[in-house]
C-alpha positions as CSV (number, residue, x, y, z in Angstrom):
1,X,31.6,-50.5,40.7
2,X,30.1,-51.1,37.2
3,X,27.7,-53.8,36.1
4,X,29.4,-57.3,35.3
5,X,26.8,-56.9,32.2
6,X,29.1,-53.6,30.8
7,X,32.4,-55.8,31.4
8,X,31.9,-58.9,29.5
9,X,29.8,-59.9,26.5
10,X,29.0,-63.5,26.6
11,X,27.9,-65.7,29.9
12,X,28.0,-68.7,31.1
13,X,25.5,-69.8,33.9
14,X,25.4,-72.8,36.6
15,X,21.2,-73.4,37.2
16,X,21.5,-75.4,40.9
17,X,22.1,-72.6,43.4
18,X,22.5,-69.9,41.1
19,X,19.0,-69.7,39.2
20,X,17.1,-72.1,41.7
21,X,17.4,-74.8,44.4
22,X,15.6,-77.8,43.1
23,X,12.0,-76.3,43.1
24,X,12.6,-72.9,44.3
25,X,13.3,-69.9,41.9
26,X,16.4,-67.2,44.1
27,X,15.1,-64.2,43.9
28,X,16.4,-62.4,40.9
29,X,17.8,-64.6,39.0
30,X,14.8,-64.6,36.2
31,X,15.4,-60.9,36.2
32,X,18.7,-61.0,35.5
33,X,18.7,-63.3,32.5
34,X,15.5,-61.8,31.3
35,X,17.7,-59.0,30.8
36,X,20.2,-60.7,29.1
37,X,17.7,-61.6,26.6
38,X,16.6,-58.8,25.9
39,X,19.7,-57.1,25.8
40,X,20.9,-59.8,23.1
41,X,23.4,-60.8,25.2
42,X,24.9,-64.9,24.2
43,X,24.3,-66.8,27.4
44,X,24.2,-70.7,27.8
45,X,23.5,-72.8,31.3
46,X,25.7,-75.2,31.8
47,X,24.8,-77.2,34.8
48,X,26.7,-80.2,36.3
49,X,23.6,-82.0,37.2
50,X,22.6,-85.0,34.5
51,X,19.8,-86.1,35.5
52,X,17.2,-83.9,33.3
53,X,17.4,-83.6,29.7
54,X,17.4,-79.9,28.1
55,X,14.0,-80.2,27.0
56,X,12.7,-81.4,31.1
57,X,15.7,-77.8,32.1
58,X,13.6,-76.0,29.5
59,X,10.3,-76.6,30.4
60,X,11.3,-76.2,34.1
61,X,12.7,-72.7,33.2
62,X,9.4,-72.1,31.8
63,X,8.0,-72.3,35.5
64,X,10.3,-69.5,36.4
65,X,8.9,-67.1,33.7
66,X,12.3,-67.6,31.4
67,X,11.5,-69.2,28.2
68,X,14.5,-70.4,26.7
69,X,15.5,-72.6,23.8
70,X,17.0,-76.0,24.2
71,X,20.5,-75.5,22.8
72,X,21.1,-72.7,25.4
73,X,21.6,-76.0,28.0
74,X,24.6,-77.7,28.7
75,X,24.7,-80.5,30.5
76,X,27.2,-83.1,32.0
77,X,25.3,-85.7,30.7
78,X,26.4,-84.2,27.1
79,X,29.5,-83.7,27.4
80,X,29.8,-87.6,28.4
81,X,28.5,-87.9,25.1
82,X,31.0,-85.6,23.6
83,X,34.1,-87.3,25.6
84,X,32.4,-90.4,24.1
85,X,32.0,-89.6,20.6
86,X,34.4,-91.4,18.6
87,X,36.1,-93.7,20.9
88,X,36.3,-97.1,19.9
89,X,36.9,-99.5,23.2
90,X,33.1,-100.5,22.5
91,X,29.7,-99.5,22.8
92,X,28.6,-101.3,25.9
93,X,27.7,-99.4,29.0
94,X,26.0,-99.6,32.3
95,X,25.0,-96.4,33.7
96,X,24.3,-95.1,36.6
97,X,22.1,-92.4,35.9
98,X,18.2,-90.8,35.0
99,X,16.9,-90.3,31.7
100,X,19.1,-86.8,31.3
101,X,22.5,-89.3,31.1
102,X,20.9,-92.2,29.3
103,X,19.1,-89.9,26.4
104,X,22.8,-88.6,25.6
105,X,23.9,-92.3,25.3
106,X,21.2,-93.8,23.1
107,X,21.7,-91.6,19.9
108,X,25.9,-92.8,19.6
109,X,24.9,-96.5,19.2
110,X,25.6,-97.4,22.7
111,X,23.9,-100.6,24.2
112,X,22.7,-99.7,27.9
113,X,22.6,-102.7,30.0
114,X,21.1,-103.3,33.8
115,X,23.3,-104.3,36.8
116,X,22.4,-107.9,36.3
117,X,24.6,-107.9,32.7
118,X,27.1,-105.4,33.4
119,X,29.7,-107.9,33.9
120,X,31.0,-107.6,30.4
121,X,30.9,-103.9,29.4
122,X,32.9,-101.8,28.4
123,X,32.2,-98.7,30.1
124,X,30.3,-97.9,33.6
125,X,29.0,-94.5,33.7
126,X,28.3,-92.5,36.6
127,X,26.5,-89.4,36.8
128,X,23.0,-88.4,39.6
129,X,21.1,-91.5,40.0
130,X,17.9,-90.9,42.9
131,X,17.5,-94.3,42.9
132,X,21.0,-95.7,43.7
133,X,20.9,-98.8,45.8
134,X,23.5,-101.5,46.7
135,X,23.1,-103.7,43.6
136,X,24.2,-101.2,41.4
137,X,26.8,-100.2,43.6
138,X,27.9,-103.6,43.1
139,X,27.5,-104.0,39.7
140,X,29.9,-100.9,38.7
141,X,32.4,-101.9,40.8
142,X,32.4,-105.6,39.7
143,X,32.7,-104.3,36.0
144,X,35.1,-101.6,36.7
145,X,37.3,-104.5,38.4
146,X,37.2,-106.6,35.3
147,X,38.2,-103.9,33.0
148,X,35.7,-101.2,32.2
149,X,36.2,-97.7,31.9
150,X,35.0,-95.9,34.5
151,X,33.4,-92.4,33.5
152,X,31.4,-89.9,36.1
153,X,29.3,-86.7,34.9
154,X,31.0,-84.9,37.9
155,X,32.2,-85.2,41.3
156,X,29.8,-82.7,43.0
157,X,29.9,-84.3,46.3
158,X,26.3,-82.4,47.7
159,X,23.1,-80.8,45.7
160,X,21.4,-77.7,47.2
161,X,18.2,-77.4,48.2
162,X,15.6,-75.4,49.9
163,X,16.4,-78.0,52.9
164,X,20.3,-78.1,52.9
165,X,22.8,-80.0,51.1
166,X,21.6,-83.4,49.4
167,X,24.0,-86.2,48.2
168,X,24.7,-85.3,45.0
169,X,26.5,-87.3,42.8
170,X,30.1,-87.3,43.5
171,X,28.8,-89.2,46.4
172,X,27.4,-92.0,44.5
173,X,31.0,-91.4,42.5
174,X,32.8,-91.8,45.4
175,X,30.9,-95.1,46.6
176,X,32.2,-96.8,43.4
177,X,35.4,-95.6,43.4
178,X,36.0,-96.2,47.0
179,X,34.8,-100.1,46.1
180,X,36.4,-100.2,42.6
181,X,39.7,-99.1,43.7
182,X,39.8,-96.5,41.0
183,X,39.1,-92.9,39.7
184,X,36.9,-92.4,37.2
185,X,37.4,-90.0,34.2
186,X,35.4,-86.9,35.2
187,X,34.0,-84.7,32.3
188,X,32.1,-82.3,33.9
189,X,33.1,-79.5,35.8
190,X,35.6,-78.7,36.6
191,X,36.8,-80.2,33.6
192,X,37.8,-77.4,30.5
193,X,35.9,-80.2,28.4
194,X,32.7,-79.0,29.3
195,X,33.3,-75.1,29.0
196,X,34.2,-75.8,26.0
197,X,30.7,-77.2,25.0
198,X,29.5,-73.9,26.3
199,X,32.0,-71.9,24.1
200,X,31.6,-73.5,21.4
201,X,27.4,-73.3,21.4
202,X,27.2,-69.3,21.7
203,X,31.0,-69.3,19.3
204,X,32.9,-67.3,22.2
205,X,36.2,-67.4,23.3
206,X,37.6,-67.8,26.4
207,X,38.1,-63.6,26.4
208,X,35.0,-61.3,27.3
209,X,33.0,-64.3,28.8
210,X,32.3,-65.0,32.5
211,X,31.3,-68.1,34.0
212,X,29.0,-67.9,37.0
213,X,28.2,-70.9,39.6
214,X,28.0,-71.1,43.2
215,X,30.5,-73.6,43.7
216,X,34.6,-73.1,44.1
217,X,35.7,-76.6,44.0
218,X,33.8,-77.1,39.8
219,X,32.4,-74.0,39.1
220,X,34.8,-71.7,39.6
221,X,38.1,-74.3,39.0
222,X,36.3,-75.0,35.6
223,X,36.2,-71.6,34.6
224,X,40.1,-71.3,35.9
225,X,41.3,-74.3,33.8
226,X,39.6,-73.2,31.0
227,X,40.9,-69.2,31.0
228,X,37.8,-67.9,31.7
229,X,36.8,-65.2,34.7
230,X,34.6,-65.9,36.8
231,X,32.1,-65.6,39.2
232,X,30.9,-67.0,42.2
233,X,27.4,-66.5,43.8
234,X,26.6,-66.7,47.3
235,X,22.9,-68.4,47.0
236,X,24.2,-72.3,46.3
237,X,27.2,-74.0,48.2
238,X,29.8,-71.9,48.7
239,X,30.9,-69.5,51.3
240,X,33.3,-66.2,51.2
241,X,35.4,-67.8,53.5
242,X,35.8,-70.8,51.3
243,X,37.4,-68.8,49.5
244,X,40.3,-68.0,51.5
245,X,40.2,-71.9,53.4
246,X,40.6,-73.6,49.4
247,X,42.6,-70.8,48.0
248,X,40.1,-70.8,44.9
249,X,40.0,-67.3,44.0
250,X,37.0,-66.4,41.7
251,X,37.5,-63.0,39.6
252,X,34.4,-61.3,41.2
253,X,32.4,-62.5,44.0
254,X,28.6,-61.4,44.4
255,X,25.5,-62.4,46.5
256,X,23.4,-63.7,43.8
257,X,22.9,-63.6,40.4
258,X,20.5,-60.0,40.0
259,X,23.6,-58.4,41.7
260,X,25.7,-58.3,38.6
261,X,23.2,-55.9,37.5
262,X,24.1,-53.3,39.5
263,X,27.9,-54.1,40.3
């Protein structure tokens, strides 16, 4: 078997679970893009997680010996942004969120409000928030009830970590939704929307590119809805036999990300 690097020509890569978990580098995984970079390979990370913005994912790379340049991160937190941009229901929004979500929000004129005047907004945005509690919980879903759009970076129900599986924040999603009575628009993976970021930053196509996470149920389904191959790494979330319990079939399947240097 042949190296996944002689096979395709552009890459897209998750960061939780496939290039570290939370503080931890995987083994590897610096190596592997390293050699991408040299190589002149187009890469871009796209992670689900919006709690960091791409300069915090950039200097946290830097730990892990891989100096990179901020538009080679995509976030979920952007891609809100990008579903945003343009839409004119209004430009009031409580969020739900760290600084990765809210920085994305600032620069298109929206006005971020706490939980105490988020009865009249038009918009409640969801993404990772650390320091979720009951009041905000109640907040979105008072606002959502009277009419606002309800938005969520993802729907990633857990985070991995050195320790096991965090709440990540489709669980905080789920919370509001659950209280709300509704689903909320979700634009990052699985949703094509976000590939499409990625695409558009290294100006590949769907064809010769492979999108790598270690997750079936957004990783992998993203790269599926969007017509992109994929692969799925065994050092996050996801097991082999996931793959035959979901029916979520990735194109290759490997045990971390170094391995797709050696087939």
């Amino acid at each position: 078997m042949g190296s996944l690097l002689d096979e395709y020509g552009a890459f897209i890569i998750d960061l939780d679970g496939v290039v570290y978990l939370l503080d931890d580098p995987i083994p590897g995984s610096a190596l592997a893009i390293n050699h991408l970079q040299e190589a002149g390979v187009p890469f871009v990370f796209l992670t689900n997680n919006s709690s960091s913005t791409a300069k915090q994912y950039v200097r946290k790379l830097q730990r892990f010996g891989l100096t990179v340049e901020q538009d080679r991160i995509v976030t979920s937190s952007q891609a809100v942004a990008r579903y945003l941009d343009g839409k004119t229901e209004g430009r009031r929004a409580f969020v739900i969120g760290e600084e990765g979500l809210t920085s994305e929000l600032k620069p298109l004129g929206m006005e971020l409000v706490g939980a105490v005047a988020a009865s009249r907004v038009d918009y409640v945005i969801v993404g990772w928030d650390r320091e979720f509690d009951f009041n905000k919980l109640k907040a979105a879903v008072l606002a959502i009830r009277d009419g606002a759009h309800f938005i969520a970076t993802n729907a990633d129900a857990t985070y991995p970590t050195p320790e096991g599986l965090w709440p990540g924040a489709g669980s905080i999603v789920a919370a509001v939704s659950t209280g709300s009575g509704q689903v909320p628009v979700v634009v990052g993976k699985p949703n094509p929307l976000i590939v499409q970021i990625a695409l558009d930053r290294m100006a590949s196509g769907p064809k010769g590119t492979l999108l790598i996470g270690d997750r079936l149920d957004t990783d992998i389904l993203s790269g599926i809805a969007a017509g992109i191959d994929t692969l799925l790494v065994l050092t996050g979330v996801s097991t082999p036999e996931e793959v035959n319990e979901t029916g979520i079939r990735p194109t290759h399947v490997r045990d971390s990300l170094s391995a797709m240097l050696n087939g």
